[in-house]
TIRO-907427 format. One line per 2 residues: number of its first residue (from 1); their letters; for each residue y, x, z of N, C-alpha, C, CB. Coordinates in nm, 3 decimals. Glycine has a CB too. Layout:
# TIRO-907427
NUM = A = Y/X/Z/Y/X/Z/Y/X/Z/Y/X/Z  ... $
***
This chain:
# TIRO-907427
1 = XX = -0.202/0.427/2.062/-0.171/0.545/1.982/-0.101/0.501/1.854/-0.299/0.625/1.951  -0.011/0.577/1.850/0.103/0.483/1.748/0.092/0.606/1.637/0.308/0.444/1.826 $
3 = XX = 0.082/0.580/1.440/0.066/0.715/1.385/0.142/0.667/1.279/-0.084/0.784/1.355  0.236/0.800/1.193/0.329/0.719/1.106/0.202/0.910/1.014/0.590/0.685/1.151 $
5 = XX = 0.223/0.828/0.864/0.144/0.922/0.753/0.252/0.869/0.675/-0.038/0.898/0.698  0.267/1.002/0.589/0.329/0.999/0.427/0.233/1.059/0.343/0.474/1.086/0.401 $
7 = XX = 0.214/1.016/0.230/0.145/1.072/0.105/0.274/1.100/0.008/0.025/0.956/0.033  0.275/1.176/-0.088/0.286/1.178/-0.214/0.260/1.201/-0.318/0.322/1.192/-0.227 $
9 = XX = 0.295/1.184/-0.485/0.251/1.229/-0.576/0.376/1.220/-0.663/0.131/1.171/-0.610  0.347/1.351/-0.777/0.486/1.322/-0.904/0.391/1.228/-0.980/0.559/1.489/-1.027 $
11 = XX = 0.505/1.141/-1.055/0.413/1.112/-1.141/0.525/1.125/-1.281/0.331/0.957/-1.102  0.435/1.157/-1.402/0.466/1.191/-1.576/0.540/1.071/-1.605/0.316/1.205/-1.695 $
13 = XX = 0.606/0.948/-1.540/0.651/0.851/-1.620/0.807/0.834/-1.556/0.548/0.715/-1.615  0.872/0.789/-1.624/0.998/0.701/-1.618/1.027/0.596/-1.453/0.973/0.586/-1.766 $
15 = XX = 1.114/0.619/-1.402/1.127/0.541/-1.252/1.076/0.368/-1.281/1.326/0.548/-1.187  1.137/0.329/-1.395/1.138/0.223/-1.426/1.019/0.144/-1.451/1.204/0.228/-1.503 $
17 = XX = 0.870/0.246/-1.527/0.783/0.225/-1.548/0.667/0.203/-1.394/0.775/0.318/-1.646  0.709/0.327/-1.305/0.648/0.334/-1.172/0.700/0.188/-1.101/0.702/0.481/-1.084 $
19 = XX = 0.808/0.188/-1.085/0.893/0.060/-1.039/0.842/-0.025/-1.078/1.022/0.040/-1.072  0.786/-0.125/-1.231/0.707/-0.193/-1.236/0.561/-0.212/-1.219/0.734/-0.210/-1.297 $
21 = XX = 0.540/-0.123/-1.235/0.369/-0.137/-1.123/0.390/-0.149/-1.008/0.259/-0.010/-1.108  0.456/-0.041/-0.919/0.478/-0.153/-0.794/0.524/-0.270/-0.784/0.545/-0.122/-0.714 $
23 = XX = 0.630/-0.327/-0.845/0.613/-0.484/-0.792/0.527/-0.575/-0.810/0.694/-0.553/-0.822  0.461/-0.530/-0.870/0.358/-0.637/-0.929/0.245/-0.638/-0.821/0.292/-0.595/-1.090 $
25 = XX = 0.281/-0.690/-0.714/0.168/-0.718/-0.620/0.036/-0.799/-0.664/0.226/-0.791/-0.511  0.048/-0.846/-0.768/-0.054/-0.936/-0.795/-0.208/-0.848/-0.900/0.041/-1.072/-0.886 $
27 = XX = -0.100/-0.776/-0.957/-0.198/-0.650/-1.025/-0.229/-0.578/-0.951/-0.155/-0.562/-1.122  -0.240/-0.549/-0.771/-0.284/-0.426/-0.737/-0.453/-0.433/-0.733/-0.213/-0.386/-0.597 $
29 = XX = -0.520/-0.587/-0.719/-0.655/-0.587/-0.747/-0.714/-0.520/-0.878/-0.689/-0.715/-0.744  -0.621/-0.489/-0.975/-0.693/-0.477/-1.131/-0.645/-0.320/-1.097/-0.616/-0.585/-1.307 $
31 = XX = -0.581/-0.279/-1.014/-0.520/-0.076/-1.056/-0.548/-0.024/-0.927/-0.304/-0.028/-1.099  -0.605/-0.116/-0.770/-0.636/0.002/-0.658/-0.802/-0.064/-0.640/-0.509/0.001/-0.478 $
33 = XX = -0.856/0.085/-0.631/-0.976/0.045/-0.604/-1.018/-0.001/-0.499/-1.039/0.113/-0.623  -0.952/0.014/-0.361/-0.999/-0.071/-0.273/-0.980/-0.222/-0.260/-0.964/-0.024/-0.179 $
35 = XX = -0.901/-0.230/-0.294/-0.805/-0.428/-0.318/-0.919/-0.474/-0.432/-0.563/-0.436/-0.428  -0.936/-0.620/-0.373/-1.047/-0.707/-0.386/-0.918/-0.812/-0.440/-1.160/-0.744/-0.232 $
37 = XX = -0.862/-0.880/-0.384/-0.758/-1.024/-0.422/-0.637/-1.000/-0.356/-0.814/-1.186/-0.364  -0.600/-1.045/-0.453/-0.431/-1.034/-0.374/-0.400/-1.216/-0.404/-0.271/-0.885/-0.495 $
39 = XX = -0.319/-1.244/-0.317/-0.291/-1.394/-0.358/-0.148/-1.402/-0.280/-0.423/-1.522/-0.299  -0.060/-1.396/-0.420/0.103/-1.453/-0.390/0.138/-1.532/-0.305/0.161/-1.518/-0.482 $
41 = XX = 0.170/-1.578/-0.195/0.198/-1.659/-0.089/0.327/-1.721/-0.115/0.194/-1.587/0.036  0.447/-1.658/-0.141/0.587/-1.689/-0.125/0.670/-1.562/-0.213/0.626/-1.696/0.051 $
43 = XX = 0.731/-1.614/-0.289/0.846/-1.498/-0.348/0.959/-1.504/-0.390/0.820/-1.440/-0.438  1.033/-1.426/-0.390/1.212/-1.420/-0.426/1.248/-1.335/-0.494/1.309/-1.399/-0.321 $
45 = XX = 1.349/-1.286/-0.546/1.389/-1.132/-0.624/1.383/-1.042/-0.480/1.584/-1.123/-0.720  1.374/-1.019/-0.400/1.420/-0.986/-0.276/1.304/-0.986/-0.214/1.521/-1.068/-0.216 $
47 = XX = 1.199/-1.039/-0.198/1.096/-1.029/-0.097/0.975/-1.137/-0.148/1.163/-1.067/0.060  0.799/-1.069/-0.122/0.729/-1.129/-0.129/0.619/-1.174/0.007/0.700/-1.079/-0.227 $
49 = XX = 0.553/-1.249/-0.021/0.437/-1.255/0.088/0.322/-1.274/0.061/0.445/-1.339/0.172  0.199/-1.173/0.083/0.108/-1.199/-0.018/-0.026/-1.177/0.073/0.128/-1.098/-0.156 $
51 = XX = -0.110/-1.208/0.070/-0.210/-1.210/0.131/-0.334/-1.106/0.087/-0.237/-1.337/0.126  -0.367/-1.004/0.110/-0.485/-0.897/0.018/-0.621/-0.899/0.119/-0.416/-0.693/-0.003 $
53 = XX = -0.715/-0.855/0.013/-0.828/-0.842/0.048/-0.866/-0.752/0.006/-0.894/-0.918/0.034  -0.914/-0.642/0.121/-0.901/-0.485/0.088/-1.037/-0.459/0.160/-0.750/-0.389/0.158 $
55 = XX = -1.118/-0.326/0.074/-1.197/-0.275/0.130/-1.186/-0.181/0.219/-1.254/-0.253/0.067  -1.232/-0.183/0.341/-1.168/-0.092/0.458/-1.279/-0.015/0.511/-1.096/-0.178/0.584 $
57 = XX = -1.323/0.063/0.465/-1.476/0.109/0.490/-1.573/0.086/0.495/-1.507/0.137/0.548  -1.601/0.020/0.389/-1.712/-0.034/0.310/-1.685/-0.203/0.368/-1.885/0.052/0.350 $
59 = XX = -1.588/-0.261/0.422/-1.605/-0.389/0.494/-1.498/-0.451/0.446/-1.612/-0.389/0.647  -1.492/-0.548/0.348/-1.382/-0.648/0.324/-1.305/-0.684/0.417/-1.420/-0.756/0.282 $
61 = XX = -1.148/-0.627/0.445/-1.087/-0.713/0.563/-0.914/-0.784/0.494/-1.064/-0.580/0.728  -0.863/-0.843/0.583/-0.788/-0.988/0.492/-0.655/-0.964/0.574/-0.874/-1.190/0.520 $
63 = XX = -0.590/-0.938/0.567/-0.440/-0.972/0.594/-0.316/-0.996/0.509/-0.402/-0.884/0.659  -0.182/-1.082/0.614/-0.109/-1.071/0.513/0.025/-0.994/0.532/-0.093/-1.195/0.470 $
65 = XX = 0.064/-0.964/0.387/0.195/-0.851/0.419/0.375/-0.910/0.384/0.160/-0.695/0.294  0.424/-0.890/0.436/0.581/-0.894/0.376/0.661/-0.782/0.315/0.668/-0.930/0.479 $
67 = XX = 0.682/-0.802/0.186/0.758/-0.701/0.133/0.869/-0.720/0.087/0.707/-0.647/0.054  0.971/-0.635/0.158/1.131/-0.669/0.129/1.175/-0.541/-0.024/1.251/-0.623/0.324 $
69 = XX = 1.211/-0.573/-0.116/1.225/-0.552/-0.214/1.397/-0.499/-0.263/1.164/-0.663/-0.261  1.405/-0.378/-0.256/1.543/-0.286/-0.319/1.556/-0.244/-0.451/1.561/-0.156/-0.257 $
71 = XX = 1.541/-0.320/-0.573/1.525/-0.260/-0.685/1.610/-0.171/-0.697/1.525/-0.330/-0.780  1.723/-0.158/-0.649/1.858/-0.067/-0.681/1.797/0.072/-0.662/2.005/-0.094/-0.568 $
73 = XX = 1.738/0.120/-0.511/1.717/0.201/-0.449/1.530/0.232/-0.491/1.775/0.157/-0.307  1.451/0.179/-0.530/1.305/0.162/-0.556/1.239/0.159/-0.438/1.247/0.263/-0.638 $
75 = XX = 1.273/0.064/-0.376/1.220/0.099/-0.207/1.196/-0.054/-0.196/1.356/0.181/-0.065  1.006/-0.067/-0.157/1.002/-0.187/-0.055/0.914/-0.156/0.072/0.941/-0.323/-0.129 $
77 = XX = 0.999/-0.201/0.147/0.968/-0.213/0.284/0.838/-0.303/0.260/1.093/-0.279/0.383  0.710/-0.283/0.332/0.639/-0.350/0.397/0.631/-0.363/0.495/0.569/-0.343/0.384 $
79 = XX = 0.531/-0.481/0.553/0.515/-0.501/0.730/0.404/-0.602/0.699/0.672/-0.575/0.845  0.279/-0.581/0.786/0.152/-0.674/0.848/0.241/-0.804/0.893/0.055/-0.591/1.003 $
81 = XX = 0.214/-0.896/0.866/0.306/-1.022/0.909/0.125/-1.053/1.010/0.389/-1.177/0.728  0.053/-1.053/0.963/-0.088/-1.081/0.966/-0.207/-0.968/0.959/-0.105/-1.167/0.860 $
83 = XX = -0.243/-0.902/1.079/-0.310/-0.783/1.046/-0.488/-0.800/1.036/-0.262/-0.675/1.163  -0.576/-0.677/1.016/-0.701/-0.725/1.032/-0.718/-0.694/1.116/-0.788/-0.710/0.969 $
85 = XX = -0.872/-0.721/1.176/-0.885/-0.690/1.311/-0.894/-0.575/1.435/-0.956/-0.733/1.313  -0.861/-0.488/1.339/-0.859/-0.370/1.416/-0.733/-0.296/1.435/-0.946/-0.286/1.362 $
87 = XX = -0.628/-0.360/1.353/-0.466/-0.314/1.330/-0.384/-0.413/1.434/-0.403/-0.343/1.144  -0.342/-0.355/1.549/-0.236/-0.383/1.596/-0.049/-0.400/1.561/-0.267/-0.319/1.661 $
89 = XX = -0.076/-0.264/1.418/0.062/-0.334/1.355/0.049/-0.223/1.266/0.224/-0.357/1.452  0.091/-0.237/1.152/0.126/-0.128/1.000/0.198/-0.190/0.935/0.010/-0.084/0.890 $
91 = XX = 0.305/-0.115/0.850/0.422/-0.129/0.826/0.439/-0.014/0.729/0.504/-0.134/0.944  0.563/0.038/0.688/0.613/0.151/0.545/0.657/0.102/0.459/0.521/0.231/0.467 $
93 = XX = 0.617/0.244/0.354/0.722/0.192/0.263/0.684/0.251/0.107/0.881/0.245/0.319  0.716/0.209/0.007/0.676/0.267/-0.080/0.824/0.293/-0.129/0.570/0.199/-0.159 $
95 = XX = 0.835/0.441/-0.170/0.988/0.510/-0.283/0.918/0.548/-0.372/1.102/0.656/-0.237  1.013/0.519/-0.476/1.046/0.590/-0.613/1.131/0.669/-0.623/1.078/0.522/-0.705 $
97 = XX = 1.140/0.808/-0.667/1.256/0.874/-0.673/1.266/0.939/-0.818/1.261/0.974/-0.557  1.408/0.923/-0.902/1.338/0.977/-1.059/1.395/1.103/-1.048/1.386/0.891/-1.223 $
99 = XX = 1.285/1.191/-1.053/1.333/1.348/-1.084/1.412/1.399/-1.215/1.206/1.432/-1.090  1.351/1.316/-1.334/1.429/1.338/-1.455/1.408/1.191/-1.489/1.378/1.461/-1.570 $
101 = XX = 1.461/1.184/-1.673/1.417/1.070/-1.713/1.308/1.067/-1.707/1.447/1.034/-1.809  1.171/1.123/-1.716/1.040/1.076/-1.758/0.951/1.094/-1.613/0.978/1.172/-1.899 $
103 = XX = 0.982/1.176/-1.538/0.908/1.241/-1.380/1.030/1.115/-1.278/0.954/1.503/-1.337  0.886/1.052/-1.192/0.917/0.998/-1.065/0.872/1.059/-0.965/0.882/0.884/-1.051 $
105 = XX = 0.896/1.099/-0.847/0.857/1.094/-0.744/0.764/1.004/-0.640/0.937/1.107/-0.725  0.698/1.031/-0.572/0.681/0.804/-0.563/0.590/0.859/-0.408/0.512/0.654/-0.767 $
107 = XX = 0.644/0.812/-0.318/0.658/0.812/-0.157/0.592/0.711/-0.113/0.796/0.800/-0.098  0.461/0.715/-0.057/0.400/0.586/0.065/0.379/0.632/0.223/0.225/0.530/0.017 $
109 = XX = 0.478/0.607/0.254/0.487/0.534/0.430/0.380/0.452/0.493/0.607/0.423/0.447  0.348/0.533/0.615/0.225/0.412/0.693/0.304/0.449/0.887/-0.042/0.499/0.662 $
111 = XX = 0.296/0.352/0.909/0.353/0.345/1.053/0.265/0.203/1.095/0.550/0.331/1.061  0.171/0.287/1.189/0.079/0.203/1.231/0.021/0.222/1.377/-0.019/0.209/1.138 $
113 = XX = -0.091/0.113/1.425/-0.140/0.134/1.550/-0.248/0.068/1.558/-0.059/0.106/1.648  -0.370/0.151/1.602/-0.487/0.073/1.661/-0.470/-0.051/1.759/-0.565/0.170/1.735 $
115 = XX = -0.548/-0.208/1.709/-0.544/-0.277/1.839/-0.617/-0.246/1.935/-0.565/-0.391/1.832  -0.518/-0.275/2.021/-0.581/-0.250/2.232/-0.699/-0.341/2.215/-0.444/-0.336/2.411 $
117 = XX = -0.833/-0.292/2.267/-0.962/-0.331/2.271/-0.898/-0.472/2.398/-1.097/-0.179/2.325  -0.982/-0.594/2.304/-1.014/-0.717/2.469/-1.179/-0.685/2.482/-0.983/-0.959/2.432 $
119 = XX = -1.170/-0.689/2.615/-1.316/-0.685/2.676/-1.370/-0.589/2.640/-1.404/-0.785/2.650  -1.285/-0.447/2.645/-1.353/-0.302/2.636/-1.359/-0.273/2.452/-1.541/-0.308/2.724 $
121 = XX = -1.386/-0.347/2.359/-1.366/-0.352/2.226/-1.304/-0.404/2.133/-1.426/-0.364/2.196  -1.224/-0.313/2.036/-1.153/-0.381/1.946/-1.192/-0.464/1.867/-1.105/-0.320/1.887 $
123 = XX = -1.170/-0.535/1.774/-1.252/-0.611/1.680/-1.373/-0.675/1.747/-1.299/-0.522/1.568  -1.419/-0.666/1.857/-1.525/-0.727/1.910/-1.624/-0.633/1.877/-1.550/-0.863/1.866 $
125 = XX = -1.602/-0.500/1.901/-1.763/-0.391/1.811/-1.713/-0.236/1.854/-1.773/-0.398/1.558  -1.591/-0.218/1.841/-1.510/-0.043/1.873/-1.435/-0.013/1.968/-1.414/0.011/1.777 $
127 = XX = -1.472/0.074/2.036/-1.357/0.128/2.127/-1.260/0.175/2.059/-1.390/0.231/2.216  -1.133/0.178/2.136/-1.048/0.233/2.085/-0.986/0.361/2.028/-1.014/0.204/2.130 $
129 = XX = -1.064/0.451/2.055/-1.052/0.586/1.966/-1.153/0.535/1.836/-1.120/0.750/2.062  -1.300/0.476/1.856/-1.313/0.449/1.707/-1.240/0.367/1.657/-1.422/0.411/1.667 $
131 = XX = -1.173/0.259/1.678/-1.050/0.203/1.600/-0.958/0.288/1.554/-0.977/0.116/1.672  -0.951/0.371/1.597/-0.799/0.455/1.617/-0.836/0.501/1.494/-0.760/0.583/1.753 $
133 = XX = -0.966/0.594/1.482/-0.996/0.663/1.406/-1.068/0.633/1.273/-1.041/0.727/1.469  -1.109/0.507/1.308/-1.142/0.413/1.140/-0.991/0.383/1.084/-1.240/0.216/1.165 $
135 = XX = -0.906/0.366/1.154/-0.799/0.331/1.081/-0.737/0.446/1.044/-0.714/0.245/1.144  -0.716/0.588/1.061/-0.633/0.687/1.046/-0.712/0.708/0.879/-0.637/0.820/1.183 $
137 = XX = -0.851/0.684/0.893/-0.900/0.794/0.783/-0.883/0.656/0.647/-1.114/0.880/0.822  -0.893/0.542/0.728/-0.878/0.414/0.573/-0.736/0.439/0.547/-0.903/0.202/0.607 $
139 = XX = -0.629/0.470/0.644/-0.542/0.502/0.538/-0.501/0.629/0.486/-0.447/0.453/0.562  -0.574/0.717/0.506/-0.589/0.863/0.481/-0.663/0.830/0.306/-0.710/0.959/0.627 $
141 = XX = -0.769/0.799/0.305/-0.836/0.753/0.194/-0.773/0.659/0.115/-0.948/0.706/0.227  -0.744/0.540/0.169/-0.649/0.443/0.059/-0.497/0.470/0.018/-0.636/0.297/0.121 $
143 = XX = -0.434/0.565/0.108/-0.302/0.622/0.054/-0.328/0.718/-0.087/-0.229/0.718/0.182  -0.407/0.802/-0.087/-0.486/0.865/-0.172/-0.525/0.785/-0.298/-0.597/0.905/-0.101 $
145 = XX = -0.576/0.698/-0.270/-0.650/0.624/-0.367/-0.544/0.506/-0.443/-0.784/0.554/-0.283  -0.426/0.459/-0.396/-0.334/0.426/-0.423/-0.202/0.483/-0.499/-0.329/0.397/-0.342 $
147 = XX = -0.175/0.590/-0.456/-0.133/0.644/-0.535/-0.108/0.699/-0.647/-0.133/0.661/-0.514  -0.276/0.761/-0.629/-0.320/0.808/-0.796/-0.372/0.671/-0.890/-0.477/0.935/-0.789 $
149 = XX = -0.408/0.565/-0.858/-0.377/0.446/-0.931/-0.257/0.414/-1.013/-0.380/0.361/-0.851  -0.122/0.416/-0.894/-0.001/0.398/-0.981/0.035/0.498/-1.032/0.104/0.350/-0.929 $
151 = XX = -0.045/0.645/-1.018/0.032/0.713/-1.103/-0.016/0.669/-1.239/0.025/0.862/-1.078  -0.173/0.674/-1.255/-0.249/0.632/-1.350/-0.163/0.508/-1.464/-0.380/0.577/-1.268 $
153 = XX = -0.183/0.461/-1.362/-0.093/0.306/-1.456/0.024/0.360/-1.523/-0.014/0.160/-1.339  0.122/0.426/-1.421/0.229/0.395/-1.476/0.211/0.527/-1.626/0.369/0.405/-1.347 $
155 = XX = 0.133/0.623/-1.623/0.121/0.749/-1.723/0.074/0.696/-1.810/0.045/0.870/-1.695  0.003/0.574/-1.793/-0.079/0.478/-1.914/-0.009/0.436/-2.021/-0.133/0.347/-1.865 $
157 = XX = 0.113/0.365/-1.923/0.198/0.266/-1.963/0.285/0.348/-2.043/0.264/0.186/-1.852  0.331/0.501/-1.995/0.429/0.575/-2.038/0.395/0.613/-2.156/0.462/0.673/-1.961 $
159 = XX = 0.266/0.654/-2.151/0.223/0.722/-2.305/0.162/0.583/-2.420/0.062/0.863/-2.272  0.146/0.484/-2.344/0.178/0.335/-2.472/0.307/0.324/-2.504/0.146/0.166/-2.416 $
161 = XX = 0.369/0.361/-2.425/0.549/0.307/-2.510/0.576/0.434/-2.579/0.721/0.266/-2.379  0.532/0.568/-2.528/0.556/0.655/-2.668/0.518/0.679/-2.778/0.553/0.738/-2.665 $
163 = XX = 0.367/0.638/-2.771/0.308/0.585/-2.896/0.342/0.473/-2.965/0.196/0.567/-2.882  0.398/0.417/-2.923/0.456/0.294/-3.014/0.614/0.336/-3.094/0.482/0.145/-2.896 $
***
């Protein structure tokens, strides 16, 4: 069962300000509440590889991601290079879009799939509709919970540089 989800949210700040909280893969442990560690693997202006440790329903799970990086456009592609054990493949995308100078838009993409159970269970514990369905609602919940993080940050950030 293959499922693609979009979330969105406006957010009160500047493209530029949203744009830097997302790249900063390394801060998403300190601004999403599910992310436990993130650890930089490999990086370029152009693309990172980073390894996270995310809470996935109440259960720490570890994979790693590739993110191809468009500053022009505010668009990075992700992709599972390395999934956890119940993800057969997830992928998306995060946009920025600036509505004015101070309002972004800001777009997360999920295109994903439960892994095919070996020996009747996925992960060694779920059939595959409960895989299916632990994974629809973690990213139902963490798209959610991600979002309003970077909006957070970046409205933080927006109303420190106007106060200054």
């Amino acid at each position: 069962m293959s499922h693609h989800a979009e979330h969105t949210v406006t957010v009160e700040a500047p493209v530029d300000l949203v744009w830097g909280v997302l790249v900063d893969v390394e801060g998403y442990s300190r601004i999403f509440p599910p992310t436990r560690e993130v650890h930089l693997l490999e990086e370029s202006p152009t693309h990172q590889v980073a390894r996270l440790h995310v809470d996935v329903g109440g259960e720490v799970q570890s994979w790693v991601s590739r993110r191809d990086i468009d500053p022009q456009r505010h668009v990075i592609a992700y992709r599972q290079l390395e999934t956890a054990p119940i993800v057969e493949r997830m992928g998306g995308e995060w946009r920025a879009f600036p509505l004015d100078a101070g309002r972004t838009q800001l777009v997360l993409t999920h295109d994903f799939a439960a892994r095919q159970p070996v020996d009747g269970k996925a992960a060694g514990r779920f059939s595959l509709e409960e895989a299916d369905a632990m994974l629809q609602a973690a990213v139902e919940r963490n798209s959610v919970a991600d979002l309003n993080a970077v909006k957070s940050e970046a409205e933080r950030r927006a109303d420190r540089a106007a106060a200054a």
